[in-house]
N, C-alpha and C positions, 0 to 999 in steps of 0.2 A: 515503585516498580511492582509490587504485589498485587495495587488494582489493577495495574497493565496487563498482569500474567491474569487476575481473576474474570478480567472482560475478554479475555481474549478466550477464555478457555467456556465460557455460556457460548459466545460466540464460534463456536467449533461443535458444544454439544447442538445447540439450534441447527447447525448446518449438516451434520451427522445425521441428527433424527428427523429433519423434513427430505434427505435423499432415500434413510430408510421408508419413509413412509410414503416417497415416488416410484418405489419399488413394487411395495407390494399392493399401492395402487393399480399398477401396470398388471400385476398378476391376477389381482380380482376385477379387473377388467376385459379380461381374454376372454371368459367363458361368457361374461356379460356379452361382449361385441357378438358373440359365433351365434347364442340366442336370439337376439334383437336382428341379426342378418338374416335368419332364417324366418323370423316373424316378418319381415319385410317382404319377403320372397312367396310367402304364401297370403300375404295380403294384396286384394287387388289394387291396381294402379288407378290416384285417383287425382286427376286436373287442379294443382291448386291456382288460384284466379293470381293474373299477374296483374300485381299492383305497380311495379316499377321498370324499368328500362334493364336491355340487360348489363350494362354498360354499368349505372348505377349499383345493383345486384353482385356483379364481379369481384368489383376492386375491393370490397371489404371481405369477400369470401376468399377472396387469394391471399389478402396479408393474414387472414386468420388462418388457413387451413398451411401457408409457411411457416408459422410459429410454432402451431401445433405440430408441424414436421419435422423440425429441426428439434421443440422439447422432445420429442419421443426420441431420436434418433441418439442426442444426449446420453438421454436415459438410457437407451440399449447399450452404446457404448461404453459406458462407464459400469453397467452391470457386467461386459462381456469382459472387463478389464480387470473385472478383480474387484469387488468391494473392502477388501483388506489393506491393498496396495494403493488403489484407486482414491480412497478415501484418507489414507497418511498422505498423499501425495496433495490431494487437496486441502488439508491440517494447513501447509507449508503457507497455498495462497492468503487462505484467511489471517492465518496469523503476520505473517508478510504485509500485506494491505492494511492490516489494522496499524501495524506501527509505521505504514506510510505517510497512512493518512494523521498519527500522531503529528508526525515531524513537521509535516507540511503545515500544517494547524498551528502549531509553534513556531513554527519558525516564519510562518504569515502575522502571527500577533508581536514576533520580536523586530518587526521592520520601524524605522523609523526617520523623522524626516530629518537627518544630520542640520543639512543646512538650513532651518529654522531653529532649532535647537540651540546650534552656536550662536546663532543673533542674538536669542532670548538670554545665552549665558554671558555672552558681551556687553547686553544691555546693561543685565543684572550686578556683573563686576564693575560697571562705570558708576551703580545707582548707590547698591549695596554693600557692596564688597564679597567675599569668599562665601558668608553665609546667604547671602540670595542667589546666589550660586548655586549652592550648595540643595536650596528650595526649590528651585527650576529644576533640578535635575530630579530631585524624589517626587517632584511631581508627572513625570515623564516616564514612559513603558519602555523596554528594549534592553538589551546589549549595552547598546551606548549608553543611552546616560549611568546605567549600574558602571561604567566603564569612568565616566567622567566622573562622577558621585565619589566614588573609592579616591581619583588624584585630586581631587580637590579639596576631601576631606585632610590627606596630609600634605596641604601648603605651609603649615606652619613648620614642617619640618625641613623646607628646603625645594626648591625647582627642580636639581637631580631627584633628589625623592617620591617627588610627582612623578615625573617620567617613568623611573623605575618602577612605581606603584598601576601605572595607566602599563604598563608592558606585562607587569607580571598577571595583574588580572584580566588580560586580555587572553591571556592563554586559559582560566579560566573559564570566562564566555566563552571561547571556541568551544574548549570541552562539553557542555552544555550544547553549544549546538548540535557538535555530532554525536550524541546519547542515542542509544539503541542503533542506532549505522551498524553495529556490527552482529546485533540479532537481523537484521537486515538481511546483509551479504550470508549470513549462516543461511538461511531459508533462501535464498537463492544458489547456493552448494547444495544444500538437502534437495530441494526439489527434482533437480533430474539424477541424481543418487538413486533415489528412491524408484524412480522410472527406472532406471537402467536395473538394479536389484531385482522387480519385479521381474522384466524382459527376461533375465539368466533363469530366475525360477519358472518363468515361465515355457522357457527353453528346454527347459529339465525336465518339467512334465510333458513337455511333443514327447521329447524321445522314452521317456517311459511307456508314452502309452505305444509308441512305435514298438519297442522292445515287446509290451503285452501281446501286441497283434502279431509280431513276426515277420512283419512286413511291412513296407515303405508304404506308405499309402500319400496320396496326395491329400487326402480330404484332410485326415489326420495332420501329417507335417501344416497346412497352409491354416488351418483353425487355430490350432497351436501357435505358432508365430504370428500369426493376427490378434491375438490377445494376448501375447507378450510383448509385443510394441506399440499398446495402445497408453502404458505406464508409462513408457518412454516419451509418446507425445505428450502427454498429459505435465510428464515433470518439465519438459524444455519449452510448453506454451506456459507453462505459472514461472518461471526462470527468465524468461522474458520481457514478460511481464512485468515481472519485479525490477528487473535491472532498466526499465525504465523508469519506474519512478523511483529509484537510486541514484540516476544518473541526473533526474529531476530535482532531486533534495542536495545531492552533491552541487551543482548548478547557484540553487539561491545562498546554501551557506558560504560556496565562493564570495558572491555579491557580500553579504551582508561581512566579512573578514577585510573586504578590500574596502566597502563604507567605514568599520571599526579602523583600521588603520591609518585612513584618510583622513578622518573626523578626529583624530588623536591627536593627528601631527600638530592640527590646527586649534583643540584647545592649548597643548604648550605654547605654544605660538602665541593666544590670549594670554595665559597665566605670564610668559615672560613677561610680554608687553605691559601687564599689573603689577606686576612683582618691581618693576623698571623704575613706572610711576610713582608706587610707594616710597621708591630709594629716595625719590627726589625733593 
């Protein structure tokens, strides 16, 4: 849990300090642009030879000159919103995503192929008995076989025992699966928290500065409430966001609980059927 909180926290200062530094790109870029416009404007106009079609020429200058639109627009947006607010609020995604993308990473490498599994464990108790069983299973990645591994190892103590032992560590593996789910859902409550907080401070300084001037003003009230709800969008497009791939990771842990109780049923069902044999 420590290296989780420790990458996740590089991974916030990286993203902290290259918006700072989009910022004050944009700022020492202003004076730049207004020089270089005016160096344009008194330089004379001069024919450059067309190499290409204009058709050719277009399509790349319109998807550049979009991107470039939309980063700046961004950018203005999220300076007009507050870099205090702005910037907690966006903590929330990073941090959110990175334990998304945990889950999903684990919970992709704990899938496993049930019914192959079983073959190989039926093979093995018709070959070996419990201990090649027992080999099949520690040689196999997942939930399951850590599930089957545990009742198998106490058959000497009885087929209720198995059962009991395959039930109890199955609650176990769940556990395991849904770890971190609930920093999860937390950064999906904070994120438009933090929006909406912003919005009311933000609220509070319109009518301050209304209060300074004495007067209603439009300009005043509409600036104001334009950068108090841009926290607000901000925390309900990362809240969103997140509770998709919530809804995502909830999804395959169902899957892999109903494989886990499937595949259960069905080594008891093996262990009877040997345990049977033996009697006989």
């Amino acid at each position: 849990m420590k290296k989780v909180f420790a990458t996740l926290t590089v991974i916030a200062m990286l993203t902290l300090g290259s918006v700072a530094v989009m910022a004050q790109e944009d700022a020492q870029a202003a004076p730049e642009a207004t020089e270089q416009v005016t160096e344009e404007t008194e330089a004379p106009a001069v024919e450059a030879p067309v190499e290409q079609t204009a058709t050719e020429q277009e399509a790349p200058e319109a998807e550049e000159g979009g991107l470039v639109a939309l980063h700046k627009t961004l950018k203005t947006k999220f300076i007009e919103g507050g870099a205090g607010f702005m910037a907690a609020t966006l903590l929330c995604l990073v941090f959110g995503l990175a334990l998304c993308i945990e889950r999903i990473m684990y919970l992709s490498l704990s899938k496993t192929n049930t019914k192959a599994l079983l073959e190989q464990i039926e093979a093995a108790l018709k070959k070996g008995g419990i201990e090649a069983a027992l080999e099949v299973c520690r040689n196999t990645r997942g939930p399951v076989a850590s599930i089957f591994y545990q009742g198998l190892s106490r058959y000497n103590e009885g087929v209720d025992v198995v059962e009991k032992t395959v039930a109890s560590y199955g609650g176990v593996q769940l556990g395991l699966l849904e770890k971190n789910l609930s920093w999860i859902s937390l950064f999906i409550s904070i994120a438009p928290s933090l929006g909406f907080l912003g919005t009311i401070i933000g609220m509070i300084e319109a009518f301050d500065k209304i209060q300074q001037v004495g007067d209603i003003s439009a300009t005043v009230v509409a600036g104001g409430i334009k950068v108090a709800l841009l926290t607000t969008l901000l925390g309900l497009i990362i809240a969103i966001i997140l509770q998709l791939f919530y809804n995502y990771i909830l999804s395959i842990i169902e899957g892999l609980v109903n494989e886990m109780e499937d595949s259960s049923i069905s080594l008891l069902d093996l262990v009877a059927e040997y345990d049977a044999a033996q009697k006989k």
